[in-house]
Structures are given as structure tokens and as C-alpha cells.
PDB file with SEQRES, HELIX, SHEET and CRYST1 records, atoms N, CA, C and O in Angstrom:
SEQRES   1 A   53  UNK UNK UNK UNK UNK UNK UNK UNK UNK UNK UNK UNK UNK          
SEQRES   2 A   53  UNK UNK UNK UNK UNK UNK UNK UNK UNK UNK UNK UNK UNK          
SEQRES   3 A   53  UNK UNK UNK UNK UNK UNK UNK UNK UNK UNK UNK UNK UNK          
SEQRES   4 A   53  UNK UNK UNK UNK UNK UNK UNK UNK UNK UNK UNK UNK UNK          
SEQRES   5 A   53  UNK                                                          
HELIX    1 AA1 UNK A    4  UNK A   26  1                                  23    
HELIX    2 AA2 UNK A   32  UNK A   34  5                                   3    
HELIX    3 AA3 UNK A   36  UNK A   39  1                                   4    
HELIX    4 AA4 UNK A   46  UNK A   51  1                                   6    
CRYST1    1.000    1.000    1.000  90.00  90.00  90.00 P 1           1          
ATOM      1  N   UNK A   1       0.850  -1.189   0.000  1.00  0.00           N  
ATOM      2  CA  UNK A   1       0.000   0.000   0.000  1.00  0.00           C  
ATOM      3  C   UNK A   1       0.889   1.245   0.000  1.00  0.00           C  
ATOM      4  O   UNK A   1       2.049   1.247   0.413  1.00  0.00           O  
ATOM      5  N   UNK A   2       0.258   2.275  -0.487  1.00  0.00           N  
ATOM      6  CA  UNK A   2       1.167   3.608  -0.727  1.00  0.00           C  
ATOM      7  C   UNK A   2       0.927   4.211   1.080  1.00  0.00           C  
ATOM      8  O   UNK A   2       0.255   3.855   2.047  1.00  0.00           O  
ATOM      9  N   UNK A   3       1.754   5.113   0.818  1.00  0.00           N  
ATOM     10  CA  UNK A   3       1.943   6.080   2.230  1.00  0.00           C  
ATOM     11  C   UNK A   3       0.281   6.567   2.190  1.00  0.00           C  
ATOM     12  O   UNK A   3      -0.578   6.189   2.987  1.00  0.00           O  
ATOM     13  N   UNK A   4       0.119   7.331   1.254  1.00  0.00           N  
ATOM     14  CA  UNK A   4      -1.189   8.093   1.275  1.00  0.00           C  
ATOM     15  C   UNK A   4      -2.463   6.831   1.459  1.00  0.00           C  
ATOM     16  O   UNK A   4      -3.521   7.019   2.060  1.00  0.00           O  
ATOM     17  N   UNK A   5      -2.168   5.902   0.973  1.00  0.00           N  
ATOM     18  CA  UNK A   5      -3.284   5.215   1.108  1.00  0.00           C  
ATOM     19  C   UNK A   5      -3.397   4.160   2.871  1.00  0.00           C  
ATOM     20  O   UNK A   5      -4.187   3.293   3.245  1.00  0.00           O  
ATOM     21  N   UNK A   6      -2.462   4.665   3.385  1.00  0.00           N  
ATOM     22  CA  UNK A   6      -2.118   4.033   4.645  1.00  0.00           C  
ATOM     23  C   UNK A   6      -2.712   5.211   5.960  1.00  0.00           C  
ATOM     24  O   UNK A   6      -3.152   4.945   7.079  1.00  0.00           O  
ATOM     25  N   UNK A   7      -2.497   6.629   5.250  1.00  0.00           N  
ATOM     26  CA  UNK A   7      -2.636   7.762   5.988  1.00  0.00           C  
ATOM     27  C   UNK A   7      -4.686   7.892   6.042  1.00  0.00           C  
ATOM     28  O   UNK A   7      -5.446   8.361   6.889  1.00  0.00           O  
ATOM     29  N   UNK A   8      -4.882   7.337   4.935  1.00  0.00           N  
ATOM     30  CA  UNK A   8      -6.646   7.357   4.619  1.00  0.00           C  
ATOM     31  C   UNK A   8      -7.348   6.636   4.978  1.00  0.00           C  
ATOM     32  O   UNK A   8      -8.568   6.701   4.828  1.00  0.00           O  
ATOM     33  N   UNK A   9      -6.648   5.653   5.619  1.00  0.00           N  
ATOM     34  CA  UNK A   9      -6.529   4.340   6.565  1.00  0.00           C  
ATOM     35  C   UNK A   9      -7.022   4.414   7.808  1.00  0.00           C  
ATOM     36  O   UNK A   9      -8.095   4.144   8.347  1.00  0.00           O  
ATOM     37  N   UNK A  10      -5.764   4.936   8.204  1.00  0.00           N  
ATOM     38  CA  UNK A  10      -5.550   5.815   9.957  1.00  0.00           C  
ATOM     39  C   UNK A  10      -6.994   6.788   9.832  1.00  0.00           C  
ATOM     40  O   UNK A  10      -7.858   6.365  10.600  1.00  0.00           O  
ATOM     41  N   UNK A  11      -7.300   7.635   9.270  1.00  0.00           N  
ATOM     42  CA  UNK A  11      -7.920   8.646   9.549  1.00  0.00           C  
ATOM     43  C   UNK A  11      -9.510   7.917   9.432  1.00  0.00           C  
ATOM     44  O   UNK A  11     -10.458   8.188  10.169  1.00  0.00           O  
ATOM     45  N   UNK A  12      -9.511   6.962   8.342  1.00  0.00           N  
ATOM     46  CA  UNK A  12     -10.898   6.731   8.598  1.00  0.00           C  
ATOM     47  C   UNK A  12     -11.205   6.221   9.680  1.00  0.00           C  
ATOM     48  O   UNK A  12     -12.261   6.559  10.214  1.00  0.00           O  
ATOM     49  N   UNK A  13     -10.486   5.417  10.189  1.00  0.00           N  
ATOM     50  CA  UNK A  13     -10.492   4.115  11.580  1.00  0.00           C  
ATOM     51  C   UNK A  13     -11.050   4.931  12.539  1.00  0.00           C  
ATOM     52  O   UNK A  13     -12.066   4.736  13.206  1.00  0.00           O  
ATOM     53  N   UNK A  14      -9.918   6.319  12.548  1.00  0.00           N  
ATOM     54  CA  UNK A  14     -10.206   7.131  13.785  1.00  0.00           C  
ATOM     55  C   UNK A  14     -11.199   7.763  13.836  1.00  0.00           C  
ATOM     56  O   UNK A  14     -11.835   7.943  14.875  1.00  0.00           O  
ATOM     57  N   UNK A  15     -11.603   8.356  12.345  1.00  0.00           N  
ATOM     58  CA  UNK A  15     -13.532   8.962  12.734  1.00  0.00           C  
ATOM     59  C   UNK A  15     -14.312   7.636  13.315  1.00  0.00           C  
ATOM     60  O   UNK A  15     -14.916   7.877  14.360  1.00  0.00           O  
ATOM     61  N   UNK A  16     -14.392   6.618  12.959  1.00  0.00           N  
ATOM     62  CA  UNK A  16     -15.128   5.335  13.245  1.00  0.00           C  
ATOM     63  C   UNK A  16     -14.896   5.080  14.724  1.00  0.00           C  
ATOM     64  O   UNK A  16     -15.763   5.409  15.533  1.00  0.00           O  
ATOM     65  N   UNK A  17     -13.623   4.436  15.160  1.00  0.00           N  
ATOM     66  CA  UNK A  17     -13.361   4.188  16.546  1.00  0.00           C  
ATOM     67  C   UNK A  17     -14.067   5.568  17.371  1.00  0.00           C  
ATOM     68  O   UNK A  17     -15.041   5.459  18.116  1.00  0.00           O  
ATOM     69  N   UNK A  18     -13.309   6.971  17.049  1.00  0.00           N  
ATOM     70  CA  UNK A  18     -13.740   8.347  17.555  1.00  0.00           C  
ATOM     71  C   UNK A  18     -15.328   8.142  17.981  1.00  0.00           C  
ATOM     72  O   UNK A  18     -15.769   8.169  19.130  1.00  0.00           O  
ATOM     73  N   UNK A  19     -16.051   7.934  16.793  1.00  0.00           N  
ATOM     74  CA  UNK A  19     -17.251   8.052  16.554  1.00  0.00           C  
ATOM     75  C   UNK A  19     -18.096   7.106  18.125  1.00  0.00           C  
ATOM     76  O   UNK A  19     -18.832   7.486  19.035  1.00  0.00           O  
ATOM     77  N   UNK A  20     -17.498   5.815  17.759  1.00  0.00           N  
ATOM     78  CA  UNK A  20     -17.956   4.974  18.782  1.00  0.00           C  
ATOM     79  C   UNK A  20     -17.762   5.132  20.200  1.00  0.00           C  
ATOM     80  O   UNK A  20     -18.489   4.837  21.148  1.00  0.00           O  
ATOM     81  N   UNK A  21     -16.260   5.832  20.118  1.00  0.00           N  
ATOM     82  CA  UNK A  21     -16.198   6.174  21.839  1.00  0.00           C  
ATOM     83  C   UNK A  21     -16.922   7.539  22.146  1.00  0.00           C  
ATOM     84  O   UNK A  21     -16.942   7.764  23.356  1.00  0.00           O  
ATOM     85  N   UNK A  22     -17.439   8.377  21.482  1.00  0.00           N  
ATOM     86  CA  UNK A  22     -18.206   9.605  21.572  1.00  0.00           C  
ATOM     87  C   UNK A  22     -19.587   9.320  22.111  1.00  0.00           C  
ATOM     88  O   UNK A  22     -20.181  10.012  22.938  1.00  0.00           O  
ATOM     89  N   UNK A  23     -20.114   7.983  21.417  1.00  0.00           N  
ATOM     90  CA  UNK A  23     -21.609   7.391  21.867  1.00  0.00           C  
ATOM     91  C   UNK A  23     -21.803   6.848  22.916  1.00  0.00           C  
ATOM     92  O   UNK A  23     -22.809   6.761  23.619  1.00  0.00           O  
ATOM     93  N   UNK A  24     -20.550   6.381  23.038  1.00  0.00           N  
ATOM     94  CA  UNK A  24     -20.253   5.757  24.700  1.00  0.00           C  
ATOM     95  C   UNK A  24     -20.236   6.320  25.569  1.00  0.00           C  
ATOM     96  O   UNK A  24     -20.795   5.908  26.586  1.00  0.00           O  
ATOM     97  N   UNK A  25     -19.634   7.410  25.527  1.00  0.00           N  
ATOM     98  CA  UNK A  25     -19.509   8.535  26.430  1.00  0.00           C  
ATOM     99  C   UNK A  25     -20.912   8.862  26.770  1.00  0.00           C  
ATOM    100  O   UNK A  25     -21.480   8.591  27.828  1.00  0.00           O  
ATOM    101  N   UNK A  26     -21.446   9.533  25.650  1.00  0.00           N  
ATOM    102  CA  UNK A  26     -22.723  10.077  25.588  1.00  0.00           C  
ATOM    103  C   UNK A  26     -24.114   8.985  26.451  1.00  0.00           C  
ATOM    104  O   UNK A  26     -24.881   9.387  27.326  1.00  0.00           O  
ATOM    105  N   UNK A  27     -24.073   7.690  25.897  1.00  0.00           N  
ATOM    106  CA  UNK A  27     -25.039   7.190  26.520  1.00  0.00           C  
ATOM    107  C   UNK A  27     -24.904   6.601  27.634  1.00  0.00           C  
ATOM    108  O   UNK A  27     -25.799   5.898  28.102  1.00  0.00           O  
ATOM    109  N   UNK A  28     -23.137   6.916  28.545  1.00  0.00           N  
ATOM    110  CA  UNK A  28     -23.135   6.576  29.569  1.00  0.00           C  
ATOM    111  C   UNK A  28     -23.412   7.736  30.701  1.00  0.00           C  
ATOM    112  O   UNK A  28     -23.302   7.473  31.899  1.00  0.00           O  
ATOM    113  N   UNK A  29     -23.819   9.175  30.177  1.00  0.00           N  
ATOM    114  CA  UNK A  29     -23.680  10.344  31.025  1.00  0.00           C  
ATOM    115  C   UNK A  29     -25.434  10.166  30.866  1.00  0.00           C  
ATOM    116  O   UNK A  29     -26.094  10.265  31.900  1.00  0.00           O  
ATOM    117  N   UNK A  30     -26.093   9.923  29.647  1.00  0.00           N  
ATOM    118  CA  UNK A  30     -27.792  10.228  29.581  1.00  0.00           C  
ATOM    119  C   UNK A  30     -28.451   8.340  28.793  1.00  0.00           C  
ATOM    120  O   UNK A  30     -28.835   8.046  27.661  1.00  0.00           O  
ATOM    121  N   UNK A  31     -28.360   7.862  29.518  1.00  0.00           N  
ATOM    122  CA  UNK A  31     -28.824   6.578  29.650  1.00  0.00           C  
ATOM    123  C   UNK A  31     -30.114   6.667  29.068  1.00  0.00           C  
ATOM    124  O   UNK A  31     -30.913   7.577  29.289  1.00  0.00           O  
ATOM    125  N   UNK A  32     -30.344   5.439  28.119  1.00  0.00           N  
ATOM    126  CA  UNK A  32     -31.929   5.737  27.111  1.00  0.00           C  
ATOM    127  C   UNK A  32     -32.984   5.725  28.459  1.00  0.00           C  
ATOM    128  O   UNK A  32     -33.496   6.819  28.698  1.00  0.00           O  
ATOM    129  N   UNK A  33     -33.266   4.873  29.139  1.00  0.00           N  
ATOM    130  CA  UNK A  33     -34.175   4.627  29.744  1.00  0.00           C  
ATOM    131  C   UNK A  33     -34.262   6.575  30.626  1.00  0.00           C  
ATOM    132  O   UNK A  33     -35.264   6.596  31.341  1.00  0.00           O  
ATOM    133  N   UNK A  34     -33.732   7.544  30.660  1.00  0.00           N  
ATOM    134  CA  UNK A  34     -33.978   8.241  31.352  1.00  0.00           C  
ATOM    135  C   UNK A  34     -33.662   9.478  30.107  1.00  0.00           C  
ATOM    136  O   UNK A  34     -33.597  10.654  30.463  1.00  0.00           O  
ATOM    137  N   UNK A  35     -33.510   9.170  28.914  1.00  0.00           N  
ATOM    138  CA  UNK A  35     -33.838  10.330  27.900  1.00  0.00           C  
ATOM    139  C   UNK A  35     -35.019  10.357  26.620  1.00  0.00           C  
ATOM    140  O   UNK A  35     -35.482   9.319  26.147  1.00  0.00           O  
ATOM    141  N   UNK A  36     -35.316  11.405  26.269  1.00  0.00           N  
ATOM    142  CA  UNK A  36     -35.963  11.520  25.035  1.00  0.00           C  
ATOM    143  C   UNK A  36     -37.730  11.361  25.651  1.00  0.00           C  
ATOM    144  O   UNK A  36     -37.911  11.598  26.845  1.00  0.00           O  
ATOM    145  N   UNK A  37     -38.705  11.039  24.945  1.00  0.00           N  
ATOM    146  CA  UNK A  37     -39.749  10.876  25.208  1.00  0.00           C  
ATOM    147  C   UNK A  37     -40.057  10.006  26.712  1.00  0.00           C  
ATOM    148  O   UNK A  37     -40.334  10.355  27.859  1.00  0.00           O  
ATOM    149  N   UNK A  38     -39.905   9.074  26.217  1.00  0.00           N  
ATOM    150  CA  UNK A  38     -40.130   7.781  27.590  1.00  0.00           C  
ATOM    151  C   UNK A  38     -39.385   8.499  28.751  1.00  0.00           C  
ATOM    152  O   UNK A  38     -40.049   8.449  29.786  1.00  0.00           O  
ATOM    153  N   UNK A  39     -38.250   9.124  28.878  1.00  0.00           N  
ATOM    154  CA  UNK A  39     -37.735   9.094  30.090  1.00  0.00           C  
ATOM    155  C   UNK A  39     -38.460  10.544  30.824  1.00  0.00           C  
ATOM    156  O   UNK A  39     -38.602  10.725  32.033  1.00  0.00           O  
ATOM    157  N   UNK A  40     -38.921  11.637  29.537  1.00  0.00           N  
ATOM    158  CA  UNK A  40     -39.281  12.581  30.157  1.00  0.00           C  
ATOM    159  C   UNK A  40     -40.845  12.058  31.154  1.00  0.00           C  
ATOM    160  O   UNK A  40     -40.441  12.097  32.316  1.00  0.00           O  
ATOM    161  N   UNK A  41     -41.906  11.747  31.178  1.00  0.00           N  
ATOM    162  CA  UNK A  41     -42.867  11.345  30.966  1.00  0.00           C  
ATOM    163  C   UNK A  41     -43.382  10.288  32.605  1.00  0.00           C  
ATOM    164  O   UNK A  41     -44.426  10.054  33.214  1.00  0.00           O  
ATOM    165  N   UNK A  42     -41.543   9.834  32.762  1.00  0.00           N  
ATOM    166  CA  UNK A  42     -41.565   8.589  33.590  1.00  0.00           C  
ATOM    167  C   UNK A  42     -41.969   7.382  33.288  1.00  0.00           C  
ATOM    168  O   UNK A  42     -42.091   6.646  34.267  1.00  0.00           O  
ATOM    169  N   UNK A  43     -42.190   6.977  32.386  1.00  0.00           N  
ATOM    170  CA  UNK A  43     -42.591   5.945  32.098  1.00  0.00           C  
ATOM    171  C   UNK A  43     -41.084   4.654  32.215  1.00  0.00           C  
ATOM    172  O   UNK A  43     -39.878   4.689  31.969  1.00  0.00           O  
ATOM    173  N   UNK A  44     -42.107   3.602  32.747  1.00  0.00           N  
ATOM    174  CA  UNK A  44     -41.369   2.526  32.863  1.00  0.00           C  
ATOM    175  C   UNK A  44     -40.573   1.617  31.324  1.00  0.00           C  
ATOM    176  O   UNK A  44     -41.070   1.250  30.259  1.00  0.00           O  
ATOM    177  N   UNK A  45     -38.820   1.500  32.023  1.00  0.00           N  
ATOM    178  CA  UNK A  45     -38.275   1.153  31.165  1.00  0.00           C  
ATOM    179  C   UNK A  45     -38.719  -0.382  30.145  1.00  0.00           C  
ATOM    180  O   UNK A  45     -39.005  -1.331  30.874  1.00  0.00           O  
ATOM    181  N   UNK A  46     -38.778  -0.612  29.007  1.00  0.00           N  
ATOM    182  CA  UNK A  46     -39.490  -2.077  28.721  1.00  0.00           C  
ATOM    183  C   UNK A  46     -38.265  -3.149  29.803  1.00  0.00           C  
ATOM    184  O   UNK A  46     -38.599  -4.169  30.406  1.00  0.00           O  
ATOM    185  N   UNK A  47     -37.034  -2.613  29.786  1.00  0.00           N  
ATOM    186  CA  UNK A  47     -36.408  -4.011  30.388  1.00  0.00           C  
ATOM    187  C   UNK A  47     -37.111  -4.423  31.716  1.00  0.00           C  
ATOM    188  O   UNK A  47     -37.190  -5.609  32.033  1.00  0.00           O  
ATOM    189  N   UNK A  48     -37.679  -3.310  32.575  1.00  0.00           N  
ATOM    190  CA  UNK A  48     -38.250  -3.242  33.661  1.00  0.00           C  
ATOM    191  C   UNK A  48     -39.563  -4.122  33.797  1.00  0.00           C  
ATOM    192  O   UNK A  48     -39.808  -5.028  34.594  1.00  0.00           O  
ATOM    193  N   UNK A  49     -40.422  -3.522  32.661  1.00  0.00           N  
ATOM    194  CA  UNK A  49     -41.723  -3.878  32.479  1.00  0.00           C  
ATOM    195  C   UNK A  49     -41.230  -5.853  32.583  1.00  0.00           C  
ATOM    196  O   UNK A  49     -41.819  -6.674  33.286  1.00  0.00           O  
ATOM    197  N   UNK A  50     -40.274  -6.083  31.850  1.00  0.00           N  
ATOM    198  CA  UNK A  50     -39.974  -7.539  31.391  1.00  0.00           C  
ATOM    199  C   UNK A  50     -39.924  -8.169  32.675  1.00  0.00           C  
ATOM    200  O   UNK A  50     -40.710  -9.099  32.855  1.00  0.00           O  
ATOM    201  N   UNK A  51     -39.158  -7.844  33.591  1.00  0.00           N  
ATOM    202  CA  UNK A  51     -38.892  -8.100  34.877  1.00  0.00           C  
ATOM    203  C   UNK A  51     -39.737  -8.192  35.727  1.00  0.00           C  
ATOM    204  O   UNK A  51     -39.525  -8.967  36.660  1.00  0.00           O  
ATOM    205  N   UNK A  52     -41.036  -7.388  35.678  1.00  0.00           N  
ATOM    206  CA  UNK A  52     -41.508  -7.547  36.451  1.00  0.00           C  
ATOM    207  C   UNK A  52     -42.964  -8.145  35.987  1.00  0.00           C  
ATOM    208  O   UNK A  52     -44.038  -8.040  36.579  1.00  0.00           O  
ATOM    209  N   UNK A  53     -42.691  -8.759  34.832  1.00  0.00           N  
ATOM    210  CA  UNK A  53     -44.093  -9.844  34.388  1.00  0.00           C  
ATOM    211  C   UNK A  53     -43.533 -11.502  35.312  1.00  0.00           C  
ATOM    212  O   UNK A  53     -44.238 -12.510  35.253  1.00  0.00           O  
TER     213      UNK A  53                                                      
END                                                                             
């Protein structure tokens, strides 16, 4: 492989990897069960609901 095509390499990986540890971050500070519609509302999480059938 050429230099440049090694460098286009690296950079994509890192938006991708980047990308994934950004979501991680993110849905470990605002957790689904306590964002967006359902969490405003209070409503019970489905894993919850599962649990407690």
C-alpha cells in the first residue's frame, strides 16, 4: 500500500473508533431509559416492564 493510502486508513479508523467512543460517552452520562420521550414522561423502562411480568 502507498503512504497516502495508509494515511486514509488511519484517519478513517479514527472517525469510526472516535465516533464509537463519543456514543459511549454520551449514553453513559444520559442513559436511554432516562432520555428523550419515555424518560421525560416517567414511564417505565421495557427491560423493567420484562422483569416484572
Amino acid at each position: 500500500m502507498s503512504t497516502i493510502a495508509i494515511v486514509m486508513m488511519i484517519i478513517c479508523l479514527g472517525a469510526v473508533w472516535g465516533g464509537l467512543a463519543v456514543a459511549i460517552v454520551h449514553l453513559r452520562g444520559n442513559p436511554d431509559e432516562t432520555s428523550g420521550e419515555l424518560g421525560a414522561d416517567g414511564a417505565v423502562p421495557l427491560a423493567q416492564q420484562i422483569n416484572q411480568s
